[in-house]
PDB file of N, CA, C and O in Angstrom:
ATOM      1  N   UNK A   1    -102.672 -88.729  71.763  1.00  0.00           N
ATOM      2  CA  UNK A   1    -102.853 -88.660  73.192  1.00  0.00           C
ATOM      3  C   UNK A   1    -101.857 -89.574  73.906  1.00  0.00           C
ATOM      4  O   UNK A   1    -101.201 -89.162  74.862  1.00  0.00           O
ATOM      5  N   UNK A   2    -101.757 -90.739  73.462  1.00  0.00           N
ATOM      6  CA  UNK A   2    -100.665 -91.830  73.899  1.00  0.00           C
ATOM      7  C   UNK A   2     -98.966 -91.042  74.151  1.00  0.00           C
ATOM      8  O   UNK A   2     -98.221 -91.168  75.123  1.00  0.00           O
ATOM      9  N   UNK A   3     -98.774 -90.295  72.979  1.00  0.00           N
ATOM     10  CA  UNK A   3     -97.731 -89.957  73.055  1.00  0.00           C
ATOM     11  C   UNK A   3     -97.447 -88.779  74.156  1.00  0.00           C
ATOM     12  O   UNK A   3     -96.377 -88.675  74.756  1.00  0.00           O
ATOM     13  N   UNK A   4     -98.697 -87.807  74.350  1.00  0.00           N
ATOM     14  CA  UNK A   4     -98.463 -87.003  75.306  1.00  0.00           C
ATOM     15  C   UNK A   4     -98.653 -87.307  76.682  1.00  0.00           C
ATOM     16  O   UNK A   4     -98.520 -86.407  77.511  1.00  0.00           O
ATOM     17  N   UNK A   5     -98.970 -88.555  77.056  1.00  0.00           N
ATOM     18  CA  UNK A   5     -99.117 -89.100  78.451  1.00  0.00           C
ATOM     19  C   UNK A   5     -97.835 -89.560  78.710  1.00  0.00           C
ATOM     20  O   UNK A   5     -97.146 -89.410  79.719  1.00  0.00           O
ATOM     21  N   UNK A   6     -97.533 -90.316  77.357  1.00  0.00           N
ATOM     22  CA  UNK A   6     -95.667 -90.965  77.673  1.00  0.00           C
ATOM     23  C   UNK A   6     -95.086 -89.662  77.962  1.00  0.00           C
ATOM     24  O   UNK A   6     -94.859 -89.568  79.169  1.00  0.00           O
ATOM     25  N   UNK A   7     -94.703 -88.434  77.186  1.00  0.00           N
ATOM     26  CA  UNK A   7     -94.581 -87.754  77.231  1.00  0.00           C
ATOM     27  C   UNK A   7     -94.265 -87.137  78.853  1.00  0.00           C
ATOM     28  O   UNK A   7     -93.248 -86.759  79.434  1.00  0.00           O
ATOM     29  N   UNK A   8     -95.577 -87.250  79.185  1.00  0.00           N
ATOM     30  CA  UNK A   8     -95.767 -86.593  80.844  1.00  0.00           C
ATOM     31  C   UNK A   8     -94.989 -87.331  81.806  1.00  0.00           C
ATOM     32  O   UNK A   8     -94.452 -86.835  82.796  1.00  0.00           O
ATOM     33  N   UNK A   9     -94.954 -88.593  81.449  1.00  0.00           N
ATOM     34  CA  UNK A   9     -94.722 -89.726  82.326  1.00  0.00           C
ATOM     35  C   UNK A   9     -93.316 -89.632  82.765  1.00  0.00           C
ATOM     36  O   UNK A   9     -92.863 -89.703  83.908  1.00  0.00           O
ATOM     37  N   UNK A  10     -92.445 -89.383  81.139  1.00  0.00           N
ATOM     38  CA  UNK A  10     -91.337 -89.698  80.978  1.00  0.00           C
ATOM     39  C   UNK A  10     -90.756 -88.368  81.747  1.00  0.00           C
ATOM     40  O   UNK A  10     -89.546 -88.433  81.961  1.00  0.00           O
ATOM     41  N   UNK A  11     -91.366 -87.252  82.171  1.00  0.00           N
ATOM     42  CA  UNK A  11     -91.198 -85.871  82.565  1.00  0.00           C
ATOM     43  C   UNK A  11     -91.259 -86.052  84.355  1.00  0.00           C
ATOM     44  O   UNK A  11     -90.557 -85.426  85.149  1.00  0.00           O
ATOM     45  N   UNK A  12     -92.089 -86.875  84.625  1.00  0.00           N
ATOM     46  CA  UNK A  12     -92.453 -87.230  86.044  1.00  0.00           C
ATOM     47  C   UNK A  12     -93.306 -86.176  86.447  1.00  0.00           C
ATOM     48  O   UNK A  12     -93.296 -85.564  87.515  1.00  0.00           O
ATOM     49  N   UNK A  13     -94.232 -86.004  85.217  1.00  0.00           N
ATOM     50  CA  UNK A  13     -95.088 -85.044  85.681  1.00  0.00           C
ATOM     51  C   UNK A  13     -96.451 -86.015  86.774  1.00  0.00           C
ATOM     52  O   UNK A  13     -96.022 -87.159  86.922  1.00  0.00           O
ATOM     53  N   UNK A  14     -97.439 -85.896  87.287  1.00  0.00           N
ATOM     54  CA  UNK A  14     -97.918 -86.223  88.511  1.00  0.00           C
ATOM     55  C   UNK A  14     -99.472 -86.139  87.933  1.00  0.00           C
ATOM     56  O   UNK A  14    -100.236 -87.101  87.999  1.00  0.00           O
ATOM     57  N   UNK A  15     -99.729 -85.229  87.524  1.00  0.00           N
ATOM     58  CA  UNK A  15    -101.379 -85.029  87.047  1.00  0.00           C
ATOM     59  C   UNK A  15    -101.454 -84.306  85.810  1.00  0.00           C
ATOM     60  O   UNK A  15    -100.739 -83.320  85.632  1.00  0.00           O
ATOM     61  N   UNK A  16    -102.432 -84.800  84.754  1.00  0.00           N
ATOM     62  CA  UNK A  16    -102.980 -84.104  84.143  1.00  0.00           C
ATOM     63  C   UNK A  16    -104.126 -83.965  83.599  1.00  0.00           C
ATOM     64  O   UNK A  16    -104.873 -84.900  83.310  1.00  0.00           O
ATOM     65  N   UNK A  17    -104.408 -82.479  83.373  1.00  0.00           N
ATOM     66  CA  UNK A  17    -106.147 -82.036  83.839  1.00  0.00           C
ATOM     67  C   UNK A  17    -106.391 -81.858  82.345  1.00  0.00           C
ATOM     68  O   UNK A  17    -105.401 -81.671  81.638  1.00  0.00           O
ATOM     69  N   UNK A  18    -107.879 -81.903  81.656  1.00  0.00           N
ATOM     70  CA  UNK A  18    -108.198 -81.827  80.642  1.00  0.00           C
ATOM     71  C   UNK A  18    -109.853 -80.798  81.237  1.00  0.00           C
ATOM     72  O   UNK A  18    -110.606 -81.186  82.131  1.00  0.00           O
ATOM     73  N   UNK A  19    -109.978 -79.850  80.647  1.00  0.00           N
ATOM     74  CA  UNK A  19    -111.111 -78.823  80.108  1.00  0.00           C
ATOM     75  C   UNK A  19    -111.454 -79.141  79.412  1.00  0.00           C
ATOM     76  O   UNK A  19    -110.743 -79.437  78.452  1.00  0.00           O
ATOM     77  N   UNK A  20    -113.191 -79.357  79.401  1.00  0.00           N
ATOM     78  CA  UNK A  20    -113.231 -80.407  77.836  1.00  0.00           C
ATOM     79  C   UNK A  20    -115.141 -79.343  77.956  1.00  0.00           C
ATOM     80  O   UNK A  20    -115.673 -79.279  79.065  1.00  0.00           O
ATOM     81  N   UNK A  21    -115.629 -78.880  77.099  1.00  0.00           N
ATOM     82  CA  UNK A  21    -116.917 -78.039  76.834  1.00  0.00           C
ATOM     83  C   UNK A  21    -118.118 -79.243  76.880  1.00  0.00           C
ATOM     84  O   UNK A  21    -118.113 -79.977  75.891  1.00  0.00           O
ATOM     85  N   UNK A  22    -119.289 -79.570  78.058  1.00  0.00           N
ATOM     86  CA  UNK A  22    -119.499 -80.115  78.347  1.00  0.00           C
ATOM     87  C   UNK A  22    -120.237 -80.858  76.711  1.00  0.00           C
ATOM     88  O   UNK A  22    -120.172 -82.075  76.536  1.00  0.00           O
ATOM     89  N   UNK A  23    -120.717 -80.180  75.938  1.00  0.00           N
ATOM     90  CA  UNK A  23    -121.297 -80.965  74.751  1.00  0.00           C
ATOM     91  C   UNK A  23    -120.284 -81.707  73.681  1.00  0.00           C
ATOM     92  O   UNK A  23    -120.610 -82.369  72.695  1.00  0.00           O
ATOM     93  N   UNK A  24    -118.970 -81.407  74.160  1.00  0.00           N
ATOM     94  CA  UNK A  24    -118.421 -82.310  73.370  1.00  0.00           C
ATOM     95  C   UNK A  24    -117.954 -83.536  73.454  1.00  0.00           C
ATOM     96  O   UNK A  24    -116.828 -83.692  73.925  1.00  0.00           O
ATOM     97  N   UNK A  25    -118.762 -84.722  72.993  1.00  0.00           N
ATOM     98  CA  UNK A  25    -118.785 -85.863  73.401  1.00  0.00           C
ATOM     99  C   UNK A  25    -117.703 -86.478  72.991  1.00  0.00           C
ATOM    100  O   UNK A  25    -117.231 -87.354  73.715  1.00  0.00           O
ATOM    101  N   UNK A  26    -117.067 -86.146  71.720  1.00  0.00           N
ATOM    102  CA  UNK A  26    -115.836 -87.088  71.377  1.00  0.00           C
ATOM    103  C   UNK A  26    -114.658 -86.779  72.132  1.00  0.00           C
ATOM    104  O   UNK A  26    -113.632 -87.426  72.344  1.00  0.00           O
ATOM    105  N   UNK A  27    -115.014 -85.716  72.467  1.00  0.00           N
ATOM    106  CA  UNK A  27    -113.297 -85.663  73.556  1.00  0.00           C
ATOM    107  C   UNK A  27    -113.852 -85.992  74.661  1.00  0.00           C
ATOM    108  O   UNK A  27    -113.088 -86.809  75.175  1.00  0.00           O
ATOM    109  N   UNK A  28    -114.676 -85.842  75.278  1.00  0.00           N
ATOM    110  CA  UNK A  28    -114.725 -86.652  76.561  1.00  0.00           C
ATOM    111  C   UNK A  28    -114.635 -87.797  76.787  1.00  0.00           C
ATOM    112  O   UNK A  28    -114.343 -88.268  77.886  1.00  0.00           O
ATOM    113  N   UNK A  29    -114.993 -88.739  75.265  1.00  0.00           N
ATOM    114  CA  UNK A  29    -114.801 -90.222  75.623  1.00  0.00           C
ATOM    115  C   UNK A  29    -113.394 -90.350  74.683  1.00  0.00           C
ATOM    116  O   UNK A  29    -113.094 -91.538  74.563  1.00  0.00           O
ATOM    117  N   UNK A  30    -112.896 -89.870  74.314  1.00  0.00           N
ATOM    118  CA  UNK A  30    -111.257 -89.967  74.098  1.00  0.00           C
ATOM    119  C   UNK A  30    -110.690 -89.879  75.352  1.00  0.00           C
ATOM    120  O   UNK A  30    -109.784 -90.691  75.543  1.00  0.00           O
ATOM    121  N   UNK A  31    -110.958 -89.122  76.278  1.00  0.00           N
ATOM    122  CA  UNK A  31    -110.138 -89.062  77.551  1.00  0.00           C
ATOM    123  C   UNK A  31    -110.519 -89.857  78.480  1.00  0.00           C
ATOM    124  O   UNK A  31    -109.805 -90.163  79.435  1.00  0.00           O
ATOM    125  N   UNK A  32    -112.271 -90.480  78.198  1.00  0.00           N
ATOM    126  CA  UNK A  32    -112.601 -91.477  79.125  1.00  0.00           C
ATOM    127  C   UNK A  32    -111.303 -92.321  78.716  1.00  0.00           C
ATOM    128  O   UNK A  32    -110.266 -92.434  79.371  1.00  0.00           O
ATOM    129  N   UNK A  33    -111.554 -92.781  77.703  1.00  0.00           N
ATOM    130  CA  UNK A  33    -110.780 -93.870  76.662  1.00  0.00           C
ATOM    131  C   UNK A  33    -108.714 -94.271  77.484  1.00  0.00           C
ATOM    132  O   UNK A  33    -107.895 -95.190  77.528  1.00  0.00           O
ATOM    133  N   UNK A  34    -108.863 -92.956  77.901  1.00  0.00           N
ATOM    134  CA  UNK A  34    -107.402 -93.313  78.085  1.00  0.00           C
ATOM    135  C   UNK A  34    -107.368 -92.522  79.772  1.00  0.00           C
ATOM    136  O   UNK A  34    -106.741 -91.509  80.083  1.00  0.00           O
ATOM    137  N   UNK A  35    -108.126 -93.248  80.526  1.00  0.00           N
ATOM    138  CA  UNK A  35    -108.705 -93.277  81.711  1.00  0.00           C
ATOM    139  C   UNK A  35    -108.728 -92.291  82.452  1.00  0.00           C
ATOM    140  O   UNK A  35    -108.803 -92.520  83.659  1.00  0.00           O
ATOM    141  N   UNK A  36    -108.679 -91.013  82.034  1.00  0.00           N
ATOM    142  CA  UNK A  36    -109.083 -89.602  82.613  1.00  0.00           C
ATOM    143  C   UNK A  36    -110.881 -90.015  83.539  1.00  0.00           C
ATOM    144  O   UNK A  36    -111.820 -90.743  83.216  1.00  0.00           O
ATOM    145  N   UNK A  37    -110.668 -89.267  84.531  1.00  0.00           N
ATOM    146  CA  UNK A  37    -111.849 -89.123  85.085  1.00  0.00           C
ATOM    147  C   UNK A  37    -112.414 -88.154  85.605  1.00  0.00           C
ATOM    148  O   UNK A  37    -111.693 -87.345  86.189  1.00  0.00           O
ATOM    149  N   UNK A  38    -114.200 -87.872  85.553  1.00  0.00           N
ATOM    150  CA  UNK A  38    -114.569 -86.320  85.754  1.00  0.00           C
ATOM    151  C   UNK A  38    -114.365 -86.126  87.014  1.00  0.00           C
ATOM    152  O   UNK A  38    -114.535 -86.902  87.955  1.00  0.00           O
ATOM    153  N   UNK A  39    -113.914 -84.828  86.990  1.00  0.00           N
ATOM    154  CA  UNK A  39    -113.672 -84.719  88.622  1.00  0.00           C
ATOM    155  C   UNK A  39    -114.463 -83.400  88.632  1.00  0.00           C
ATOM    156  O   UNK A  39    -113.854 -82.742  89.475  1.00  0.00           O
ATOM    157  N   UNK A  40    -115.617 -82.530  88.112  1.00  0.00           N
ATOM    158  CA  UNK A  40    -116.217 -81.117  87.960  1.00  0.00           C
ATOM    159  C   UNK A  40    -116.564 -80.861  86.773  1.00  0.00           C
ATOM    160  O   UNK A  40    -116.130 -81.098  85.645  1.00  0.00           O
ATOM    161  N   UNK A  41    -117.699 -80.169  87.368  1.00  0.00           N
ATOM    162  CA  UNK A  41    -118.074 -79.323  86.249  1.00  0.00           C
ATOM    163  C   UNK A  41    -118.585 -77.907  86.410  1.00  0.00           C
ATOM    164  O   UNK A  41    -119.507 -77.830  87.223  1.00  0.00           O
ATOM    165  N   UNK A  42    -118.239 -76.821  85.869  1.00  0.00           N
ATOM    166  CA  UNK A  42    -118.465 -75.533  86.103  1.00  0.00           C
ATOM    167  C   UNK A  42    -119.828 -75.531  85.444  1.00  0.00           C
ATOM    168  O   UNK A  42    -120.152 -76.629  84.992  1.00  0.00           O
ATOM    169  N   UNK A  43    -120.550 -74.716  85.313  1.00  0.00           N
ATOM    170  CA  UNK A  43    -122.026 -74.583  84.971  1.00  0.00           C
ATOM    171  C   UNK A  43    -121.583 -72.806  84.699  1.00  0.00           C
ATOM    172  O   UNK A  43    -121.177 -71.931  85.464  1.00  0.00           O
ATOM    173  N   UNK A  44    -121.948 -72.838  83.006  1.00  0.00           N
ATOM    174  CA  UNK A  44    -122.157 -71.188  82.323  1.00  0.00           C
ATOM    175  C   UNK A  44    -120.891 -70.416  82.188  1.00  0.00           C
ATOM    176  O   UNK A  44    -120.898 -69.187  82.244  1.00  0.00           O
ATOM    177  N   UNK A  45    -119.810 -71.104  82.011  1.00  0.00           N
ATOM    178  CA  UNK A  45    -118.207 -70.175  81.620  1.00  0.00           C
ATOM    179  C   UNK A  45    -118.495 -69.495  80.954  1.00  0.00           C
ATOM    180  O   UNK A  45    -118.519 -68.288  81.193  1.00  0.00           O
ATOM    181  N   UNK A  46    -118.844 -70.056  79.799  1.00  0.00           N
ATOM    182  CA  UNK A  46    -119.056 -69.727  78.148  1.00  0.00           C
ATOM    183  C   UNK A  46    -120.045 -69.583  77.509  1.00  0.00           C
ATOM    184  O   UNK A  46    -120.931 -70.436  77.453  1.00  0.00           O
ATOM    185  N   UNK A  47    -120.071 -68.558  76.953  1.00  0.00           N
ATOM    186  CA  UNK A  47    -121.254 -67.859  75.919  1.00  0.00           C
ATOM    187  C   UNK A  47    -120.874 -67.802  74.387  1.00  0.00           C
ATOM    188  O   UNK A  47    -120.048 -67.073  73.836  1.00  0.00           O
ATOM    189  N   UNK A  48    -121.869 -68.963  73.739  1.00  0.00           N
ATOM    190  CA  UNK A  48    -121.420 -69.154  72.262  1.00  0.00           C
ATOM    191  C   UNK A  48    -122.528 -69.261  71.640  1.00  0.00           C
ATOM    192  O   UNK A  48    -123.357 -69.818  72.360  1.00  0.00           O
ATOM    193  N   UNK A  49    -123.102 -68.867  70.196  1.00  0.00           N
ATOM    194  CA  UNK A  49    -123.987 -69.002  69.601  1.00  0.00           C
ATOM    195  C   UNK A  49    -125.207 -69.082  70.486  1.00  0.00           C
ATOM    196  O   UNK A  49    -125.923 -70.084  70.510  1.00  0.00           O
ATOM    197  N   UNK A  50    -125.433 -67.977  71.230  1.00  0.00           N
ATOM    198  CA  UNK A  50    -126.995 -67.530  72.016  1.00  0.00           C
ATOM    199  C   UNK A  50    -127.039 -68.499  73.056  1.00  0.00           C
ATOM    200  O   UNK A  50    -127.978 -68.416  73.848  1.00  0.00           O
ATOM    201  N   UNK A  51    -125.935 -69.687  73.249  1.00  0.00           N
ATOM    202  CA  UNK A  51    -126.091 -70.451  74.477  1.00  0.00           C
ATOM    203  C   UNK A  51    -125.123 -70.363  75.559  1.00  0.00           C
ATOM    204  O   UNK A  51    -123.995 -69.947  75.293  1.00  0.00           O
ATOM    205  N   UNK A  52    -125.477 -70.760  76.948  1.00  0.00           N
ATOM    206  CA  UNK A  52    -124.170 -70.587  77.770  1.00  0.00           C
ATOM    207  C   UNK A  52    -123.392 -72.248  77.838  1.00  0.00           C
ATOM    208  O   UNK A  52    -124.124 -73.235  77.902  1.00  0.00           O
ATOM    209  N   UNK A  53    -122.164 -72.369  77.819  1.00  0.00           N
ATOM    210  CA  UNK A  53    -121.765 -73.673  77.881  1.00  0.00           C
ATOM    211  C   UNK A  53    -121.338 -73.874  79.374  1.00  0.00           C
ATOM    212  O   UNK A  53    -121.272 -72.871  80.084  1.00  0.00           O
ATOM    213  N   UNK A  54    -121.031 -75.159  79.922  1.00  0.00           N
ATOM    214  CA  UNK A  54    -120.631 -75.597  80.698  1.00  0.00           C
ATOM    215  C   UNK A  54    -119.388 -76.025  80.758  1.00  0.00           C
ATOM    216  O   UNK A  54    -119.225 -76.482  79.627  1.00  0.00           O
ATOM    217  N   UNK A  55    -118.004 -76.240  81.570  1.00  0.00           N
ATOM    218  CA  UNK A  55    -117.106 -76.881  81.282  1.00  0.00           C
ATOM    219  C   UNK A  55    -116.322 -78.149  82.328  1.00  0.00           C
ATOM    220  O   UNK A  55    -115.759 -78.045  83.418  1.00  0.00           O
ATOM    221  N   UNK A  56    -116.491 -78.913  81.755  1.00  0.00           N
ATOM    222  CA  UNK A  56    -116.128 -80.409  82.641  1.00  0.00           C
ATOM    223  C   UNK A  56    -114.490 -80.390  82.474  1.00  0.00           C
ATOM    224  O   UNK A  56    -113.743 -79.998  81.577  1.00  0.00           O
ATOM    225  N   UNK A  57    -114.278 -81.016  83.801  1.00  0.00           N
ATOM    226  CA  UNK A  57    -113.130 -81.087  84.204  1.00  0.00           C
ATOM    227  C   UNK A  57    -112.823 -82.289  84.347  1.00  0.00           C
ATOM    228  O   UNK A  57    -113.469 -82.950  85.160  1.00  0.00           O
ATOM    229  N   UNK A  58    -111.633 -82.972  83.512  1.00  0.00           N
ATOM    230  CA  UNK A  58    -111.071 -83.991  83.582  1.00  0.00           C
ATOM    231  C   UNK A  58    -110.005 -84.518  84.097  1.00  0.00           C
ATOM    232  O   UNK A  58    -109.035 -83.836  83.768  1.00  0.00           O
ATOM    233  N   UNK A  59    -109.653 -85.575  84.874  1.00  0.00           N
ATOM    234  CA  UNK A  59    -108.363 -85.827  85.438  1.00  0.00           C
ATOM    235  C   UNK A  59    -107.359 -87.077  84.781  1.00  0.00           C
ATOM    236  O   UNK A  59    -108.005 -87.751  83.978  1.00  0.00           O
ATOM    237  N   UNK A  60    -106.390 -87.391  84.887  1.00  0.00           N
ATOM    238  CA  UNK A  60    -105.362 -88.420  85.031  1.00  0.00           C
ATOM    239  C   UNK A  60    -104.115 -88.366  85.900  1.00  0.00           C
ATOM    240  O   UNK A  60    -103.156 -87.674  85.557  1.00  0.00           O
ATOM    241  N   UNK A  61    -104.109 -89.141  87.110  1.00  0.00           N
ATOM    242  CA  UNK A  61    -103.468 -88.934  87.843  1.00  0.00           C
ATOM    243  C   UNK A  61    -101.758 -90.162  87.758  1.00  0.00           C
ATOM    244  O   UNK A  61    -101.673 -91.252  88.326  1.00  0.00           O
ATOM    245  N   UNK A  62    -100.945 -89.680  87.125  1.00  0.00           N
ATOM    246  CA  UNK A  62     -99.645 -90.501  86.304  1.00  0.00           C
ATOM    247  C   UNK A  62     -99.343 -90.776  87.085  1.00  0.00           C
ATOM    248  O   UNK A  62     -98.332 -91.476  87.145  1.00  0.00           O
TER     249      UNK A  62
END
């Protein structure tokens, strides 16, 4: 992740957004981790194994 933020940085890119499936906790606190913040959440995108998922929207603004 480090490398793709340098990455962005070094690009002068401005924002970047992360889609992250609201039950998955390790990527959300990987991106907490490297100070992304929620900015949304959609409610029922996704239909997987008989459930509907949700999808949170993450920010970092470079």
């Amino acid at each position: 992740m480090h490398a793709l933020l340098a990455r962005a940085r070094a690009q002068r890119m401005h924002a970047i957004v992360a889609k992250i499936e609201a039950g998955n906790s390790a990527s959300s606190a990987l991106h907490a981790r490297c100070d992304f913040a929620v900015t949304g959440r959609e409610r029922e995108l996704g239909f997987k194994f008989a459930r509907w998922l949700d999808l949170v929207t993450m920010q970092l603004l470079l």
